[in-house]
C-alpha positions in Angstrom: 0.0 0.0 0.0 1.4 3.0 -1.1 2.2 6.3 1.2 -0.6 8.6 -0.9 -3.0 5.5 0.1 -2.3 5.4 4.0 -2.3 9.4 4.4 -5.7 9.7 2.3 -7.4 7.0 4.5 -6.4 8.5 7.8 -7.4 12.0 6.7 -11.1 9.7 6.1 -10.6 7.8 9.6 -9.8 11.4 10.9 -12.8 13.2 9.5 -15.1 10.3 10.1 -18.4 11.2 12.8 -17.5 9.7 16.4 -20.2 8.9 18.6 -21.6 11.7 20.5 -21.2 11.6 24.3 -24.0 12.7 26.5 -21.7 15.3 29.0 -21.3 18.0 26.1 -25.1 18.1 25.7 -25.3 18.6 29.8 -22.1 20.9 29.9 -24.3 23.0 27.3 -27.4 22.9 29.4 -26.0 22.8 32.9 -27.9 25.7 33.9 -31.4 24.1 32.7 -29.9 20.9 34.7 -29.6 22.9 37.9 -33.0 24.2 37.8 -34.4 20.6 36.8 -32.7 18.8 39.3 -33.9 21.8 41.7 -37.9 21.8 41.0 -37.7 18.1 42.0 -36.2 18.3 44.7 -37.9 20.9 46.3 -40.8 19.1 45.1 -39.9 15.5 46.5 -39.5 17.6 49.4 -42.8 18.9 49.6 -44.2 15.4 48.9 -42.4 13.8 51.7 -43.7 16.0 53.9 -47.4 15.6 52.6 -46.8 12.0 52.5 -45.7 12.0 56.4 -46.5 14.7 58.9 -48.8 16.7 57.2 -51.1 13.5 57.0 -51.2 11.9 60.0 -51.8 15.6 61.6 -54.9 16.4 59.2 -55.7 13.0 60.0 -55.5 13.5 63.6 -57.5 16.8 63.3 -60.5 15.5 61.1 -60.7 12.6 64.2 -61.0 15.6 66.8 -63.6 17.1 64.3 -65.7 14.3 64.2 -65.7 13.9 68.0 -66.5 17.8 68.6 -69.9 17.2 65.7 -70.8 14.2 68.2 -69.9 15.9 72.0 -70.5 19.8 71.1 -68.7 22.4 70.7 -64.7 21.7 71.4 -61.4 22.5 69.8 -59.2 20.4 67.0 -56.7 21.6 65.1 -57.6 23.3 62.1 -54.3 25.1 60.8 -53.2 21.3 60.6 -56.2 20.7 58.1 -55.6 24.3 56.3 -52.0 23.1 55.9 -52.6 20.0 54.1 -54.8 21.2 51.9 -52.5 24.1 50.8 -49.6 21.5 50.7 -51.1 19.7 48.4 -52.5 22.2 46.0 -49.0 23.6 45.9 -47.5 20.2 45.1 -50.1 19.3 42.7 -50.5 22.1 40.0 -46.9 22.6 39.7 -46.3 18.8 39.1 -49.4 19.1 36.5 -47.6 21.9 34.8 -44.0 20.0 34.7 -45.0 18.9 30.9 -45.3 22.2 29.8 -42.5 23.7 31.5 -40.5 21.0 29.7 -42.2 21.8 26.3 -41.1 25.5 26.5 -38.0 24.4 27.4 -37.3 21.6 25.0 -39.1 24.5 22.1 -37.4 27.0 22.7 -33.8 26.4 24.2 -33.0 22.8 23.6 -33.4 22.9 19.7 -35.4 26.6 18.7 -32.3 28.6 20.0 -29.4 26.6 19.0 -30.9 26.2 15.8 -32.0 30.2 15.3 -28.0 30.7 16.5 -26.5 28.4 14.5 -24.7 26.3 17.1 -26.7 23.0 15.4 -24.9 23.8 12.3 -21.4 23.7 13.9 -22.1 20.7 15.5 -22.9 19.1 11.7 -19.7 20.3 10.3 -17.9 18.7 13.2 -18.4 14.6 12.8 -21.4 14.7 14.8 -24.6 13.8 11.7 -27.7 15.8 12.3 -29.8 12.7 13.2 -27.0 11.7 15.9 -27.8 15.3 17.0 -31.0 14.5 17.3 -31.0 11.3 19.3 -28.7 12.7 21.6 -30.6 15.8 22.7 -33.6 13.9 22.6 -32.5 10.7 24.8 -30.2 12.2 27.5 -32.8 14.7 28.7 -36.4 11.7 28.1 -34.0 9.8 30.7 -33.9 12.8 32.9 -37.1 14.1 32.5 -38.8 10.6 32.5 -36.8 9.8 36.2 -37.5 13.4 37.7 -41.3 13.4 36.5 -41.6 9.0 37.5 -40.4 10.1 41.2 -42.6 13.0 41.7 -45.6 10.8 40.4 -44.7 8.2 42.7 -44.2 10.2 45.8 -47.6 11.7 44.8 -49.5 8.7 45.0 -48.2 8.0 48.2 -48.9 11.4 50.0 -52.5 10.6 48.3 -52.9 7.1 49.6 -51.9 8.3 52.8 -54.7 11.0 53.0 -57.7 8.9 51.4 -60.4 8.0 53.6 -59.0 9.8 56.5 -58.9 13.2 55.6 -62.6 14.2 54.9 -61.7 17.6 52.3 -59.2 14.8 50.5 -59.4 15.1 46.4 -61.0 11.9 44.9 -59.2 9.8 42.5 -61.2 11.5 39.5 -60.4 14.6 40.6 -58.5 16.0 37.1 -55.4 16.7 38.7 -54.8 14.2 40.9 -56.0 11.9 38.5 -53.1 12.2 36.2 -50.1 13.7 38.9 -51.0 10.0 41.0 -50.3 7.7 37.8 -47.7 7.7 34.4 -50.1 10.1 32.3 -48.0 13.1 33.6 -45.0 10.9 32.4 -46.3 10.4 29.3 -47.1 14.1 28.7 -43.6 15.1 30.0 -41.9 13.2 27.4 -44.6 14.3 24.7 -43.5 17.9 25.3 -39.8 17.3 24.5 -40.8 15.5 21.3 -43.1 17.9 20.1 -40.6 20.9 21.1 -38.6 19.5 18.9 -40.3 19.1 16.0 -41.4 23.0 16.4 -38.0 23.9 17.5 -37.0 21.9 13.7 -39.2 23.6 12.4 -39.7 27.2 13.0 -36.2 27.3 13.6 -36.7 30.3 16.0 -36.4 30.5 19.7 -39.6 32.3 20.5 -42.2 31.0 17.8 -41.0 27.2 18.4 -41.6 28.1 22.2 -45.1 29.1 21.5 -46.0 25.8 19.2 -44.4 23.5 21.8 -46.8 24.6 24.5 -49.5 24.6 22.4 -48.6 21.5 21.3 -48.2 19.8 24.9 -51.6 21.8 26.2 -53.6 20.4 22.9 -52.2 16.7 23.7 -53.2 17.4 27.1 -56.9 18.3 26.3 -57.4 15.9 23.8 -56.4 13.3 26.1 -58.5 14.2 28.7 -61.5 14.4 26.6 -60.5 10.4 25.3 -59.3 9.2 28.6 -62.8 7.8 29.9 -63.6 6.2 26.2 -60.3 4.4 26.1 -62.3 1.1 28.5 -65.4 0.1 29.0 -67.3 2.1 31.5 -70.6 0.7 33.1 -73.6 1.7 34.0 -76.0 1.9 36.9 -79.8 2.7 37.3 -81.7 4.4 40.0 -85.5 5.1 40.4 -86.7 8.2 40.1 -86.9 8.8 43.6 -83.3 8.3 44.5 -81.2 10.8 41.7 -77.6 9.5 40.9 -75.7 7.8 43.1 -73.1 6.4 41.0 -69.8 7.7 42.0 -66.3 8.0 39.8 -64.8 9.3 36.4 -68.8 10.0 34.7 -68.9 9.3 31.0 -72.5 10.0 30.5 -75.8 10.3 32.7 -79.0 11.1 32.2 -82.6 9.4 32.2 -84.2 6.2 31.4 -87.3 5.7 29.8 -90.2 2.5 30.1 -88.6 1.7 26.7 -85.1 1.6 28.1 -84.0 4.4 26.1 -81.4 6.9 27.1 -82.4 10.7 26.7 -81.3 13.7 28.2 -82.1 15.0 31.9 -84.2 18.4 32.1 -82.3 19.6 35.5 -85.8 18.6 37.7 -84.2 16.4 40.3 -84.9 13.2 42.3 -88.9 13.3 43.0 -88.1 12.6 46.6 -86.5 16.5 46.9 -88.5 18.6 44.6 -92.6 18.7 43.8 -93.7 18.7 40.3 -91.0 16.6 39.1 -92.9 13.3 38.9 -94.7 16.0 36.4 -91.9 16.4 34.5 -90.9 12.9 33.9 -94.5 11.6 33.5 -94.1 13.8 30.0 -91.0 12.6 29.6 -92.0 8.7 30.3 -89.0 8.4 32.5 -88.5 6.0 34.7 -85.0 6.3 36.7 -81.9 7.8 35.9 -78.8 6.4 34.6 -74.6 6.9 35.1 -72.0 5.5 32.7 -69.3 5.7 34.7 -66.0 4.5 35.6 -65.1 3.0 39.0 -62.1 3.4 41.2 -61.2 -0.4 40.0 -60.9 1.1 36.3 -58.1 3.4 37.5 -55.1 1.6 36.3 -56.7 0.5 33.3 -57.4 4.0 32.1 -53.9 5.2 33.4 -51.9 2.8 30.8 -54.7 2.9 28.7 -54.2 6.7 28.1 -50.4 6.5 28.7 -50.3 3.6 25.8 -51.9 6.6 23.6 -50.0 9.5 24.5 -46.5 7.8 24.8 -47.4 6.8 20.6 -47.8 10.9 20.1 -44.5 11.6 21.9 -43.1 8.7 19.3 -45.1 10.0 16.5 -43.9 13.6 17.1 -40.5 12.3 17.3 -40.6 10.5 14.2 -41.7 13.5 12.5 -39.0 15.5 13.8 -36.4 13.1 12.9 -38.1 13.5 9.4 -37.8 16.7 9.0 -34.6 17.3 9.7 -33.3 14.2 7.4 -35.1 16.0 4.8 -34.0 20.1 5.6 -30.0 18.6 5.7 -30.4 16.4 2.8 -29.1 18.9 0.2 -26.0 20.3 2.6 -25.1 17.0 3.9 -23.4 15.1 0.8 -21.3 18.7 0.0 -20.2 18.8 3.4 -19.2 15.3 3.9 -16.9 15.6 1.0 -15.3 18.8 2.2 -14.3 16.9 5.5 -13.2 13.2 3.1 -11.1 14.7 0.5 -7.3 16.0 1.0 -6.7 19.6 -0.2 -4.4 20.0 -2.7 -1.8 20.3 0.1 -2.4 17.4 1.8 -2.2 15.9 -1.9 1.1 17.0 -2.2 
C-alpha cells in the first residue's frame, strides 16, 4: 500500500463522525440541569412532607372534628387541616404543569435557539450527523425528565394514599389533577413535550415561535387526552329510580334518564322526586323511569392510566418520528457537499 494511500485513508478515519457523548449536551445545558434537578427536589421535598407529617396531623385533626360534631362544641386543630390542603394544591399544579415547563424548554432552548444561533450547524460540520444530533438531545434529557417526573408521580400517589379515607376535604381519584399527577399520564405528557418541542424547535427554527408551538402542542395533547381518557375502556352503568337521583360515583362518562322503553335521553335539570314537587310531572311527559350513570369505577383506575399513557406515549413517538423527518429531509441537500469537504485531501495534503 502506497504512502498517498495510507495518508488519504487516515485523513477519512480522521474526518469520520465519532459517537456523541451525552456530557457535552449537559455541559451546554448545565444551567437548565440545575433548575431541573432543583424543581424536584424541592418538590420531593414537599411530597415527603405531605406523604408523612402533614397526613397523619390532618388526619388527627379530622378525628378531633368528628368527635367535637358528636360531643359539642370543642377544639381540634384546624391550621393542621388548612396546611394540608394548601400543601397539596402547591404540590399538585406545579407537578401538572411539569409537561409544559418541559415543552417551552425543550421548544425554545433545547433545539429553537441553538438552531436560530446556528450552534446546530457547527455541531454538523464537526463529525457529529444531524440525526446523531437528534438522538442525543432527545434521549439524554427523556431519561432525565422521564426519572425526575416517575419520582414526583410516585411520591404523589403515596402522599395521596396516605390522606384517602382519613382526611374528609381529600381530592377523589377523578379529581383531574390528581388523576393524572397520581399515575404515568403526567409521564407520558412530560416526554410528549420534549418530542413535540422538537419538532417545532426543527421547524420554526426560532427561539420564540418554536416556544409558542411546543406549548400549544403539549396543552392540545393534554386536552385531547383528557377528553378520550374515559372512552379508552369500557365504563358501566347503573340505574336508580326516580326517587333516589344518581348515586353512581367516579370518572362519569354520561348520565342522564331512562325511559319505560329503556332508552337513554337527556335529563331536564328537575331532580330526584323525593326532593323537589312537580318533578314526577316532568318525567311523566318525559316517560321516565330512573336515571342512569355511565361511569367508571375506582377499580378502572389503572386501566385507564396505561390505557391513556399507551396513547400519549405513541404521540410523543409519532412527534419524534416526524422530527427526525424533517430534519433528514432540511439537511439532505448540505449534507453530501459537506461530507466531501471533511473526506477529501486539499491540494496540500495531496502534495
Amino acid at each position: 500500500m502506497t504512502a498517498p494511500t495510507l495518508h488519504r485513508e487516515s485523513l477519512a478515519a480522521a474526518a469520520a463522525p465519532r459517537p456523541p457523548h451525552p456530557r457535552w449536551l449537559l455541559r451546554l445545558h448545565r444551567p437548565a440541569l440545575y433548575v431541573w434537578a432543583g424543581l424536584v427536589a424541592v418538590l420531593a421535598a414537599g411530597l415527603v412532607w405531605l406523604w408523612g407529617p402533614l397526613t397523619e396531623a390532618a388526619a388527627d385533626a379530622w378525628r378531633q372534628y368528628g368527635a367535637c360534631a358528636d360531643a359539642g362544641p370543642c377544639a381540634y386543630d384546624q391550621d393542621a387541616i388548612v396546611t394540608y390542603k394548601s400543601v397539596y394544591n402547591y404540590t399538585t399544579v406545579p407537578l401538572i404543569a411539569l409537561p409544559f415547563l418541559v415543552a417551552a424548554w425543550s421548544g425554545a432552548s433545547l433545539f429553537g435557539r441553538e438552531l436560530e444561533q446556528g450552534t446546530a450547524h457547527l455541531a454538523w460540520t464537526q463529525g457529529l450527523s444531524p440525526a446523531r444530533w437528534l438522538a442525543t438531545k432527545l434521549a439524554v434529557p427523556a431519561v432525565l425528565v422521564a426519572a425526575g417526573t416517575g419520582l414526583l408521580v410516585a411520591l404523589h400517589r403515596l402522599a395521596w394514599s396516605a390522606g384517602d379515607g382519613r382526611i374528609d376535604t381529600a381530592k377523589s381519584w377523578y379529581d383531574s389533577p390528581t388523576l393524572h399527577a397520581n399515575g404515568p399520564t403526567t409521564v407520558a405528557f412530560a416526554l410528549t413535550g420534549l418530542a413535540g418541542g422538537a419538532l417545532a424547535g426543527l421547524l420554526l427554527r426560532r427561539t420564540l415561535p418554536a416556544l409558542i408551538l411546543s406549548l400549544g402542542l403539549a396543552a392540545a395533547v393534554r386536552f385531547l387526552a383528557g377528553l378520550a381518557m374515559p372512552h379508552l375502556w369500557p365504563a358501566v352503568t347503573q340505574v336508580t329510580g326516580l326517587d333516589e337521583g344518581y348515586r353512581a360515583s367516579g370518572l362519569t362518562v354520561d348520565s342522564g334518564l331512562v325511559t319505560s322503553t329503556g332508552a337513554h335521553i337527556a335529563d331536564p335539570g328537575c331532580g330526584p322526586v323525593s326532593s323537589y314537587s312537580g318533578c314526577d310531572a316532568v318525567y311523566a311527559r318525559l316517560d321516565a323511569t330512573g336515571f342512569y350513570t355511565t361511569y367508571h369505577p375506582e377499580s378502572h383506575y389503572w386501566a385507564l392510566q396505561l390505557a391513556t399513557t399507551a396513547v400519549v406515549l405513541a404521540v410523543a413517538a409519532g412527534l419524534a418520528v416526524a422530527a427526525f423527518t424533517l430534519l433528514k429531509r432540511t439537511t439532505a441537500t448540505t449534507r453530501p457537499t459537506r461530507e466531501r469537504t471533511a473526506q477529501e485531501p486539499t491540494q496540500e495534503q495531496a502534495v
